[in-house]
C-alpha positions as a Markdown table, in Angstrom:
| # | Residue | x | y | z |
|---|---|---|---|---|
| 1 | Unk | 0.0 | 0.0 | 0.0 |
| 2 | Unk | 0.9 | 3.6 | -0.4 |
| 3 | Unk | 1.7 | 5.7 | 2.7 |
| 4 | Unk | -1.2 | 7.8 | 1.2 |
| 5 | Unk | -3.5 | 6.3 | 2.8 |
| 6 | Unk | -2.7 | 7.3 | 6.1 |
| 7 | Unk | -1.2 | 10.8 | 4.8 |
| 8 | Unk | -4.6 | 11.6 | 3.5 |
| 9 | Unk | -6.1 | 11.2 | 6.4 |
| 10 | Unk | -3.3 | 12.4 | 9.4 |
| 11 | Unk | -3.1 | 15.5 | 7.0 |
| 12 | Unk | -6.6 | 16.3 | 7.6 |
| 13 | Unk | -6.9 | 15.7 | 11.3 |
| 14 | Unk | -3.2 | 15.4 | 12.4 |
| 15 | Unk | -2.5 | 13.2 | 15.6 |
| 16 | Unk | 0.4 | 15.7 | 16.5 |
| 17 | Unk | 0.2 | 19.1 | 15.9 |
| 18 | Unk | 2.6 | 21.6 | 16.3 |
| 19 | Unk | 2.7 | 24.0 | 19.5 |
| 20 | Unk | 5.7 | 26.3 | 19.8 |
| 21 | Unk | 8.9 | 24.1 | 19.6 |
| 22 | Unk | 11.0 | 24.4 | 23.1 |
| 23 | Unk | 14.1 | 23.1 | 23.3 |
| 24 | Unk | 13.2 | 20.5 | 26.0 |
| 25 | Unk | 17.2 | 19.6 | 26.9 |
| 26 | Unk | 17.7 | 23.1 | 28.0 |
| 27 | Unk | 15.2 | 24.2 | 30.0 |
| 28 | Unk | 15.5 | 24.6 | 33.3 |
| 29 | Unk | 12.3 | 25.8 | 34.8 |
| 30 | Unk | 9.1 | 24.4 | 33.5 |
| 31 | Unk | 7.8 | 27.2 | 31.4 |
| 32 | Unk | 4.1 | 28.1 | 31.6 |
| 33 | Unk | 3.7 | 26.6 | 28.3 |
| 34 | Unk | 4.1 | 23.1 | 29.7 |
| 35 | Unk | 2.7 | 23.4 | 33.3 |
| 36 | Unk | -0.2 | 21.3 | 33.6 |
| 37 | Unk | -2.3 | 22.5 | 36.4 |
| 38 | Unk | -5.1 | 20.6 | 38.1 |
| 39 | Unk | -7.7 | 22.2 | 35.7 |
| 40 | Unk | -5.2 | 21.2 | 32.8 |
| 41 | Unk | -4.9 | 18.0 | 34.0 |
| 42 | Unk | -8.3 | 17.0 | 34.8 |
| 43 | Unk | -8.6 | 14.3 | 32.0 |
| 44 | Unk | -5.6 | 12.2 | 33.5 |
| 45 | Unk | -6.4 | 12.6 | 37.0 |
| 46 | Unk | -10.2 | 12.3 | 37.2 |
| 47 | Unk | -9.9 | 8.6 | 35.9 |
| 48 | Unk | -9.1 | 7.9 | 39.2 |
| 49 | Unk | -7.4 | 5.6 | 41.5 |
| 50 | Unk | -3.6 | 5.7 | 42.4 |
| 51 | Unk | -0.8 | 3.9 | 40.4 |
| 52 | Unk | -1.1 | 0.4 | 41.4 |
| 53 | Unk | 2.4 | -1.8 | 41.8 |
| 54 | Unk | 0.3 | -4.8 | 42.4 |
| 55 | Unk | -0.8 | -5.7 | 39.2 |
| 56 | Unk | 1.3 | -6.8 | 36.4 |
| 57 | Unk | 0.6 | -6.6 | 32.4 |
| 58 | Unk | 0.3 | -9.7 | 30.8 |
| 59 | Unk | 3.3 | -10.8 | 29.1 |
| 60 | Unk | 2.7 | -13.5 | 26.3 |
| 61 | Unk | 4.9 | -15.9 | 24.6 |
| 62 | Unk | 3.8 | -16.3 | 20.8 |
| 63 | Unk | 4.8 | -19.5 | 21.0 |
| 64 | Unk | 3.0 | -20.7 | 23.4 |
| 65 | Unk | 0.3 | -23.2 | 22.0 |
| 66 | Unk | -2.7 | -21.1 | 24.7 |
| 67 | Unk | -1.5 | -17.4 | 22.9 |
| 68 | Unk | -5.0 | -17.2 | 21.1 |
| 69 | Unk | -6.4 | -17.6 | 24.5 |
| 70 | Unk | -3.7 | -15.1 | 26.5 |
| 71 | Unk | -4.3 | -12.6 | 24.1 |
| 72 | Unk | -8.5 | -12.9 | 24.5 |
| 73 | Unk | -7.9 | -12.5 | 27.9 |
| 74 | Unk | -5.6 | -9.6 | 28.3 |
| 75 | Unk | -7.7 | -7.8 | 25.6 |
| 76 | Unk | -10.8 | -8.3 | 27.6 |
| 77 | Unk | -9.2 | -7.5 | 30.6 |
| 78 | Unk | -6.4 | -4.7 | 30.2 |
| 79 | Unk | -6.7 | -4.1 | 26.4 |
| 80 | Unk | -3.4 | -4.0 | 26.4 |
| 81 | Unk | -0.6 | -6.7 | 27.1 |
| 82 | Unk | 3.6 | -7.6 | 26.2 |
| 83 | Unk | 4.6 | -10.0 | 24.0 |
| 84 | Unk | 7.5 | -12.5 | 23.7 |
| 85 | Unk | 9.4 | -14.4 | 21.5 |
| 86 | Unk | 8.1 | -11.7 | 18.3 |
| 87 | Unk | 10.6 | -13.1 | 16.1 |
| 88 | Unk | 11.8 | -9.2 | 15.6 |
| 89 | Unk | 15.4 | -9.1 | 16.1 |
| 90 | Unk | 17.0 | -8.0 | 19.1 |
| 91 | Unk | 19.8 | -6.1 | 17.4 |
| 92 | Unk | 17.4 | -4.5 | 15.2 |
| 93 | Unk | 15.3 | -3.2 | 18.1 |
| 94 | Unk | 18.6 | -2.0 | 19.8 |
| 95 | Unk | 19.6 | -0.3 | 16.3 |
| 96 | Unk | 15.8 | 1.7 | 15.6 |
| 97 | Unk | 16.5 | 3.1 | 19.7 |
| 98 | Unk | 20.1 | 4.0 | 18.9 |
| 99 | Unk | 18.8 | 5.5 | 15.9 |
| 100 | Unk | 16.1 | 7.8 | 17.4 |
| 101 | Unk | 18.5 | 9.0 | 20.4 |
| 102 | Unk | 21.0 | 10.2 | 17.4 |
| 103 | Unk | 17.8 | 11.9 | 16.3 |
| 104 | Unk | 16.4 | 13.7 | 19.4 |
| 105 | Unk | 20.4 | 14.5 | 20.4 |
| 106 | Unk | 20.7 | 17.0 | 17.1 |
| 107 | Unk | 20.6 | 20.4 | 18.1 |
| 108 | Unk | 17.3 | 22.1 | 17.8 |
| 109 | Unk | 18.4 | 24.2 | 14.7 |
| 110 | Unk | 19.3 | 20.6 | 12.9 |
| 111 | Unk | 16.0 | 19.1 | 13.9 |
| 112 | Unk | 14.2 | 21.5 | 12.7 |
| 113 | Unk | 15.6 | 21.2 | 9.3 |
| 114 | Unk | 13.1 | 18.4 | 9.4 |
| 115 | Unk | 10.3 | 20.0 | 10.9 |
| 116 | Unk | 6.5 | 19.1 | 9.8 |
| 117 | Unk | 4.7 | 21.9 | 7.5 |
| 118 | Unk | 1.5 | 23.0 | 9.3 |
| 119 | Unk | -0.4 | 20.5 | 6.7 |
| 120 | Unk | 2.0 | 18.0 | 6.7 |
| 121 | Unk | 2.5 | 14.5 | 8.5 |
| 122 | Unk | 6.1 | 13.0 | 8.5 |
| 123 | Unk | 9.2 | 14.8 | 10.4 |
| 124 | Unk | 9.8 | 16.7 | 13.6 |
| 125 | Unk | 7.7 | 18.3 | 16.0 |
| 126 | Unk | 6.5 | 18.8 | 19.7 |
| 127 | Unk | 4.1 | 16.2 | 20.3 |
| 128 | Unk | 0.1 | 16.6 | 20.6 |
| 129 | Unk | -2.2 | 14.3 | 20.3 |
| 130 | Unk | -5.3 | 16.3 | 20.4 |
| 131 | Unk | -6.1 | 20.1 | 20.1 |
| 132 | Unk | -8.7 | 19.3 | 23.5 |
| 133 | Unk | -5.8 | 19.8 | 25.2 |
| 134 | Unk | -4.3 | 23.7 | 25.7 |
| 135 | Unk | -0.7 | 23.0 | 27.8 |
| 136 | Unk | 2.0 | 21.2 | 25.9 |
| 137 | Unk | 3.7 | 17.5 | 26.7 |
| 138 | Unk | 7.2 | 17.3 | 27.5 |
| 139 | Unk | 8.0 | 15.6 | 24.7 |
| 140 | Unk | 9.1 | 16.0 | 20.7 |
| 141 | Unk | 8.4 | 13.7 | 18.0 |
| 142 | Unk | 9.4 | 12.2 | 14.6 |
| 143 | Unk | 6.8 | 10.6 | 12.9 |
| 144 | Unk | 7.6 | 8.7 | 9.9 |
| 145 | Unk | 4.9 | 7.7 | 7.0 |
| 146 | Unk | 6.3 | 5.7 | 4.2 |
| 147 | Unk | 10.0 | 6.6 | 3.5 |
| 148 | Unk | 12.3 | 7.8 | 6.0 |
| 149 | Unk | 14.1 | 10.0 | 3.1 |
| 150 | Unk | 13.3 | 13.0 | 2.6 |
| 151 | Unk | 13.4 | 13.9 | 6.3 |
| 152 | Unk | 16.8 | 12.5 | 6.8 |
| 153 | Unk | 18.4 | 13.9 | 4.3 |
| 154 | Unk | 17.7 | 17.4 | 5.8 |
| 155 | Unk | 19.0 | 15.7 | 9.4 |
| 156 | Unk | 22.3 | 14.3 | 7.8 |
| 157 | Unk | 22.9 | 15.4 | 4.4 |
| 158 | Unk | 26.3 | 12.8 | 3.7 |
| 159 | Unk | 25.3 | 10.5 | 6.5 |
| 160 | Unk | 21.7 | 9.6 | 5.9 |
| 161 | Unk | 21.8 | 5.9 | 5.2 |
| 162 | Unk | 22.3 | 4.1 | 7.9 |
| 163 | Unk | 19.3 | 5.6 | 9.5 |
| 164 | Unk | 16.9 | 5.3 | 6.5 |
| 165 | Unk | 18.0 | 1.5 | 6.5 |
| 166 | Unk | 17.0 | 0.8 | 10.0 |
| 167 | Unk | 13.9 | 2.6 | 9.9 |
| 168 | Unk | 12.7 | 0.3 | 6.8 |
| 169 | Unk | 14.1 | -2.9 | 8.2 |
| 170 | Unk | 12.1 | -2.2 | 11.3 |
| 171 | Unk | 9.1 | -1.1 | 9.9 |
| 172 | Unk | 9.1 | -4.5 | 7.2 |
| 173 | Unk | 9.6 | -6.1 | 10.6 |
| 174 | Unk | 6.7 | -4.5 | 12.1 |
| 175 | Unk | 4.1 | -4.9 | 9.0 |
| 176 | Unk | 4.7 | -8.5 | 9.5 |
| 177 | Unk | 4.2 | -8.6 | 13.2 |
| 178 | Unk | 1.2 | -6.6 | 12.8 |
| 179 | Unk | -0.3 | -9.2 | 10.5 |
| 180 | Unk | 1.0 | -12.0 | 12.6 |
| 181 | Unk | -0.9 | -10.4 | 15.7 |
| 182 | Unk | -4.2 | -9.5 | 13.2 |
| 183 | Unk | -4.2 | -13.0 | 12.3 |
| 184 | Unk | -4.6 | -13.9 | 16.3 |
| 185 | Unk | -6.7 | -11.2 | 17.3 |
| 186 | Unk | -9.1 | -12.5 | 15.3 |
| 187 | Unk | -9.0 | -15.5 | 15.8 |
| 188 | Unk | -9.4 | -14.8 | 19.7 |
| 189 | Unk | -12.8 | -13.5 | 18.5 |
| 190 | Unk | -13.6 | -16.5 | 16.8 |
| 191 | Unk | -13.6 | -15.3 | 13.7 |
| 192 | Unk | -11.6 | -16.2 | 10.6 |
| 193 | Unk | -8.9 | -13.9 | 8.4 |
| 194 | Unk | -11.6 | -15.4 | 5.7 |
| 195 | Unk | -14.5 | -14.0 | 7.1 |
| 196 | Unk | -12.9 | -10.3 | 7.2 |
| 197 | Unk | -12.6 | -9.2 | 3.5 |
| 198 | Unk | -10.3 | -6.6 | 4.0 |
| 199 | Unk | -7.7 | -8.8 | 5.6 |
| 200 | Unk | -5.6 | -11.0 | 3.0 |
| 201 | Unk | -4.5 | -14.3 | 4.5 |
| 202 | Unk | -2.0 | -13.9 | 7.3 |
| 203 | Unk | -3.7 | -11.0 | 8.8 |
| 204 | Unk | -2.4 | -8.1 | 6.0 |
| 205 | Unk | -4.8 | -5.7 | 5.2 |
| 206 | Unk | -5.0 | -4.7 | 2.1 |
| 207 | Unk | -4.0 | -1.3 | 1.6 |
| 208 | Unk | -3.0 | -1.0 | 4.6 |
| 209 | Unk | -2.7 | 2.4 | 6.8 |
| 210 | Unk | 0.4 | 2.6 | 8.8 |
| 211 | Unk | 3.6 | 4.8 | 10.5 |
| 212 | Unk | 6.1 | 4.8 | 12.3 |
| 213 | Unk | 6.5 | 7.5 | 15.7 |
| 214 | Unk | 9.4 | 8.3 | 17.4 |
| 215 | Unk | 8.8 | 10.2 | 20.9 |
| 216 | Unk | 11.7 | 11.6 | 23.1 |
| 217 | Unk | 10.6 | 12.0 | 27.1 |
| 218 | Unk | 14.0 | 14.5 | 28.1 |
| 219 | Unk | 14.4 | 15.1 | 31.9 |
| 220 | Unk | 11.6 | 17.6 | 33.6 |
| 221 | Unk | 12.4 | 20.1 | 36.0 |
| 222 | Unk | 9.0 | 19.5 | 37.5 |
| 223 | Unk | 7.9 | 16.0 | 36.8 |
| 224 | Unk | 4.8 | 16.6 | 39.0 |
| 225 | Unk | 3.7 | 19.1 | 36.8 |
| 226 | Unk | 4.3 | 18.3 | 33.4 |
| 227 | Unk | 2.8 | 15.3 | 31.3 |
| 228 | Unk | 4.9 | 13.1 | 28.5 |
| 229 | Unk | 2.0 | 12.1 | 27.3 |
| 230 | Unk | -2.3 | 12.8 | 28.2 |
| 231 | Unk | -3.9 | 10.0 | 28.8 |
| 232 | Unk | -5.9 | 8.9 | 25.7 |
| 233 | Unk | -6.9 | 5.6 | 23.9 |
| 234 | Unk | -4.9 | 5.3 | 20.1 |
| 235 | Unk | -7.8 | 5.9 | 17.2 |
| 236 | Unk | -6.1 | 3.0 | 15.3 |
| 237 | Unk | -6.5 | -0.4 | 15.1 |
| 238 | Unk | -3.6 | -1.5 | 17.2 |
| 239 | Unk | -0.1 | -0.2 | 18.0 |
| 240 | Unk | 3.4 | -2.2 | 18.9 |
| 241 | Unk | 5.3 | 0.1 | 21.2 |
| 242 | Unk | 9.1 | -0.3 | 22.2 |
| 243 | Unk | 10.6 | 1.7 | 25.1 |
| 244 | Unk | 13.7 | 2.0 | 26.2 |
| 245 | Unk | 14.7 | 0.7 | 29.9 |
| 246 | Unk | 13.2 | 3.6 | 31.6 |
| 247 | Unk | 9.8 | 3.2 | 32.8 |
| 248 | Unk | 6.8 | 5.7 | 31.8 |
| 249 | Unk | 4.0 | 4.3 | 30.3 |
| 250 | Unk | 0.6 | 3.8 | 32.4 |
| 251 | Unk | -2.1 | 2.0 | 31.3 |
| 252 | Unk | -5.6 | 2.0 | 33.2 |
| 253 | Unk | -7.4 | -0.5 | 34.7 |
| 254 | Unk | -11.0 | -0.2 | 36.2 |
| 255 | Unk | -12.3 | -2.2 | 38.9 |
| 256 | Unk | -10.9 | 0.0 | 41.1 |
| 257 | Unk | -7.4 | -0.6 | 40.2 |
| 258 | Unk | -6.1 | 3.1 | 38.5 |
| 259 | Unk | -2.8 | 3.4 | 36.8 |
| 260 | Unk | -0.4 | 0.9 | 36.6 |
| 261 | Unk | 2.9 | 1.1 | 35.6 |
| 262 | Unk | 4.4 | -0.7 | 32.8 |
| 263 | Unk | 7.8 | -2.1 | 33.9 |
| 264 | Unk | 10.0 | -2.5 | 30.3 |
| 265 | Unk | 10.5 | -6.3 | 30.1 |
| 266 | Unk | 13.7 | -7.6 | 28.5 |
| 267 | Unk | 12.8 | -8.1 | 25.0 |
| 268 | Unk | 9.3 | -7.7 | 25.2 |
| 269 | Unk | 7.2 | -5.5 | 22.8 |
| 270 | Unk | 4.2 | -4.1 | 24.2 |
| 271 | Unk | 0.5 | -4.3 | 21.7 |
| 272 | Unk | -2.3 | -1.8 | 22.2 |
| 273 | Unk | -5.7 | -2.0 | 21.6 |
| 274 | Unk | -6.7 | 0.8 | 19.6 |
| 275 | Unk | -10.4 | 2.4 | 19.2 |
| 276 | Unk | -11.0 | 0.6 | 15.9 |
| 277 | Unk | -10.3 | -2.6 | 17.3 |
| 278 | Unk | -12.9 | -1.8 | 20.2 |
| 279 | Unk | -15.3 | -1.1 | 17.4 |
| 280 | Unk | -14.4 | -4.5 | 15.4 |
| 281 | Unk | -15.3 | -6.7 | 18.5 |
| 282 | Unk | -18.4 | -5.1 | 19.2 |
| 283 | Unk | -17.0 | -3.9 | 22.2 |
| 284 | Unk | -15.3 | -6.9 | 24.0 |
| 285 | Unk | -11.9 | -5.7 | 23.2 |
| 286 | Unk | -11.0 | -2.8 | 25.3 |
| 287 | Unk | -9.4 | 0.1 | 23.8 |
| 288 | Unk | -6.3 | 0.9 | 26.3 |
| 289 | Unk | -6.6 | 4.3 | 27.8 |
| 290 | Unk | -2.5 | 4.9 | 28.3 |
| 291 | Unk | -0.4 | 8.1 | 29.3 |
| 292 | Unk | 3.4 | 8.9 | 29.7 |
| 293 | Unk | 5.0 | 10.3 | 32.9 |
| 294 | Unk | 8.0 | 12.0 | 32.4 |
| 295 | Unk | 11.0 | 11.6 | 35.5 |
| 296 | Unk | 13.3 | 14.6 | 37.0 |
| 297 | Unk | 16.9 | 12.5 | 35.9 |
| 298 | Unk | 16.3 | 9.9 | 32.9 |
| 299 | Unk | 15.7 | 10.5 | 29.6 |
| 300 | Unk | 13.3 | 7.8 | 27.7 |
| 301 | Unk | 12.7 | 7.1 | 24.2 |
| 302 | Unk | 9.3 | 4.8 | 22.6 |
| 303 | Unk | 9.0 | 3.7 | 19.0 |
| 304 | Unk | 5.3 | 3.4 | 18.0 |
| 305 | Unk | 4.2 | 1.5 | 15.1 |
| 306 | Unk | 0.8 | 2.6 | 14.2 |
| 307 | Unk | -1.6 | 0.2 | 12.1 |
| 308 | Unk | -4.8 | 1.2 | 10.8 |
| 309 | Unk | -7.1 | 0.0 | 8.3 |
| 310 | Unk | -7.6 | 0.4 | 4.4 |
| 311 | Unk | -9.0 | 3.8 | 3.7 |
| 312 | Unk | -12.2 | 3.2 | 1.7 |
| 313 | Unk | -13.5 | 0.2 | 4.6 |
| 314 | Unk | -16.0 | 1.6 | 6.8 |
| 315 | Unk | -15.1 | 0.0 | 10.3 |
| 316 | Unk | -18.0 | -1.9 | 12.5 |
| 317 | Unk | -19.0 | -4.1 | 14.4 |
| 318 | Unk | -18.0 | -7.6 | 12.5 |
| 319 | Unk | -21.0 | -9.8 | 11.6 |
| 320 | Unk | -20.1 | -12.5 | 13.4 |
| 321 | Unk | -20.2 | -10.9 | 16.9 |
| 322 | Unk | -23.3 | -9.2 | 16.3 |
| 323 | Unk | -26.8 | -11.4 | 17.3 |
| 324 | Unk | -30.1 | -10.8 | 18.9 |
| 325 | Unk | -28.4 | -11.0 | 22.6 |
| 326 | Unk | -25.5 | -8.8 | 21.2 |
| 327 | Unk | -26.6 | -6.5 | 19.2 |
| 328 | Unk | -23.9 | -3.9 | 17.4 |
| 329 | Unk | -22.7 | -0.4 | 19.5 |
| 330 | Unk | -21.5 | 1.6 | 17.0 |
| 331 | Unk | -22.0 | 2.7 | 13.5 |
| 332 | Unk | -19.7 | 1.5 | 10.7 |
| 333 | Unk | -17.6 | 4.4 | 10.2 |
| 334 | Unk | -14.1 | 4.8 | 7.8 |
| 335 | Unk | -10.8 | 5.4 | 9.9 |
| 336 | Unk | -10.7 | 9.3 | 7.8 |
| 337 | Unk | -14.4 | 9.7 | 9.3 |
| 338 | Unk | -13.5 | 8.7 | 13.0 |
| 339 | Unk | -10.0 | 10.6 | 13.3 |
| 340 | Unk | -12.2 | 13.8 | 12.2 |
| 341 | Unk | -14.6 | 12.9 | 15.3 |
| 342 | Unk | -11.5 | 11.9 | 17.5 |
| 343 | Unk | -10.1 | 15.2 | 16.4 |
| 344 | Unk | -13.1 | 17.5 | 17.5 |
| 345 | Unk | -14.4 | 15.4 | 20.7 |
| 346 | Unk | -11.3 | 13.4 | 21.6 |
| 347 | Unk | -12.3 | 10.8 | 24.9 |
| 348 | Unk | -16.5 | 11.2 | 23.6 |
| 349 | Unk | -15.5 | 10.1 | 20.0 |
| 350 | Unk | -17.3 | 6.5 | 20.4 |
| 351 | Unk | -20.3 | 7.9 | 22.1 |
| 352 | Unk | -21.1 | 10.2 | 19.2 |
| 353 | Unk | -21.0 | 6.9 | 16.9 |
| 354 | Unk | -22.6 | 4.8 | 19.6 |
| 355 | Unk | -25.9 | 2.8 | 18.6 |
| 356 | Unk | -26.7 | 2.2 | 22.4 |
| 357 | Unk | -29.4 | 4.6 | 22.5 |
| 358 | Unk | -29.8 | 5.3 | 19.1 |
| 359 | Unk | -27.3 | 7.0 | 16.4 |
| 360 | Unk | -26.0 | 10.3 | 18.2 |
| 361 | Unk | -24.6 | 13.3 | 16.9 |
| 362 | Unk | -22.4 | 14.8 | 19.2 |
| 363 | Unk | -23.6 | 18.2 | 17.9 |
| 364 | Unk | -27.0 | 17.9 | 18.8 |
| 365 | Unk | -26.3 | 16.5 | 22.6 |
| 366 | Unk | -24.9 | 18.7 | 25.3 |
| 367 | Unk | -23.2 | 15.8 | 27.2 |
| 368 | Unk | -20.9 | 15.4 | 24.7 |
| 369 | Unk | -18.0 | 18.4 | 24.8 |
């Protein structure tokens, strides 16, 4: 597939738009710009409950003969889980890290060589993932659709290879695992890469939608006051995240439970449940509401593979989930459609598209803001 497919519709409603670049490394007071005040902060902290160091996210071995059953679990349970024995090679992984650190150490005149246009999707910027949100994360960005190339050639004009070669071996790697874990998502959910059209066999969609993101979490000044990352759940299908060996990511769990911690696990790669995946199962697959913390000494680093569906499928419930006990919760709806919605009403986006109580539009109900 062409990385037009995903250009076309990040361009429109971009996941990370661009606030007033900071030079992150430097500062030494949190500037107003990123102080997140209790008001500011009121999504991430009104979910509730404190981070939990009891609980532990499932990791799975893909080759254990039960991973079908592991991973139904865990998405019914977390929406999110770690998984073993990927096949991805370590040295690769180790290589696509090294590579982003090279990236995020450039001086700030050199990475913004590479800067994204205001309508454009690849290459450096502070990170946002919504426009609901006024106060900047401590964090920057390099998001990569398609070809490195053109980005790192304005990065290292004589030296850009070895970085464009790690960035397509790991995303090849990547496109496979994705279609490796498609191939048992669905099958969790009883249902067949046959009975999903848009899936070729071995889980690869057709088409398919997908980047690469690179985030950098420097050292805060005032780590109690500044957020990596807002909490949020990804509008794609799913994503495979790598961090480095400094811990950040929360997930949320309900039942009382809050935010736990996810410990980096030696050679694990960590899957996300996205909204459209939530939308697929009818529901039964929990879309993993996440957030990054950011810490006063240690610098971390993630690589985010994003993968999203073909552009002209309209995303619902699938048929086989859907019966007179269950019926369907949402609307079908194309991935361009619901990163408009996501765009405009960020954490109600599923309610405006939820059948529940009828079709909704979120412009015509007052609960929805």
């Amino acid at each position: 597939m062409s990385s037009s497919v995903l250009s076309d519709a990040f361009r429109t409603h971009p996941l990370n738009l661009n606030h007033k670049v900071v030079d992150l490394s430097s500062v030494e007071i949190l500037p107003d710009s990123h102080a997140w005040t209790s008001e500011a902060n009121k999504y991430s902290s009104s979910c509730g409950g404190d981070i939990s160091r009891l609980e532990s996210i499932p990791i799975i071995n893909l080759k254990d003969e039960n991973a079908m059953e592991l991973i139904r679990l865990a998405c019914t349970t977390w929406g999110v889980f770690q998984i073993v024995n990927h096949n991805v090679p370590k040295n690769l992984v180790d290589e696509v890290e090294l590579a982003g650190e090279k990236l995020f150490s450039l001086p700030m005149d050199r990475k913004l060589m590479a800067e994204r246009t205001p309508n454009g999707v690849s290459g450096y910027g502070m990170a946002r993932i919504s426009s609901f949100f006024s106060k900047s994360m401590w964090s920057e960005g390099f998001t990569i659709v398609g070809s490195p190339l053109e980005h790192a050639a304005k990065l290292w004009p004589h030296d850009y290879h070895n970085f464009c070669n790690t960035i397509e071996e790991y995303q090849k790697e990547m496109k496979n695992l994705a279609s490796r874990l498609m191939g048992l998502i669905l099958g969790s959910l009883g249902v067949t890469e046959d009975d999903v059209k848009w899936v070729e066999p071995k889980g690869e969609l057709k088409e398919r939608g997908a980047a690469l993101q690179l985030n950098s979490y420097p050292p805060c000044p005032d780590p109690d006051k500044a957020m990596g990352m807002a909490a949020h759940t990804d509008s794609t299908i799913l994503n495979i995240l790598h961090q480095s060996n400094t811990s950040g990511l929360q997930v949320f769990r309900g039942d009382g439970i809050g935010w736990v911690t996810l410990q980096p696990h030696p050679g694990a790669l960590i899957v996300v449940i996205g909204d459209l995946m939530h939308i697929l199962s009818n529901g039964s697959y929990l879309n993993a509401l996440h957030r990054a913390v950011v810490n006063q000494t240690q610098h971390r680093l993630s690589v985010v593979y994003l993968h999203g569906p073909p552009s002209s499928v309209k995303m619902g419930p699938l048929p086989q989930l859907v019966d007179s006990n269950h019926p369907p919760l949402y609307r079908p709806i194309t991935w361009n459609e619901y990163l408009g919605i996501k765009a405009q009403y960020f954490d109600k986006a599923l309610t405006t598209i939820s059948l529940a109580n009828g079709f909704m539009n979120a412009d015509d109900d007052d609960s929805v803001k």
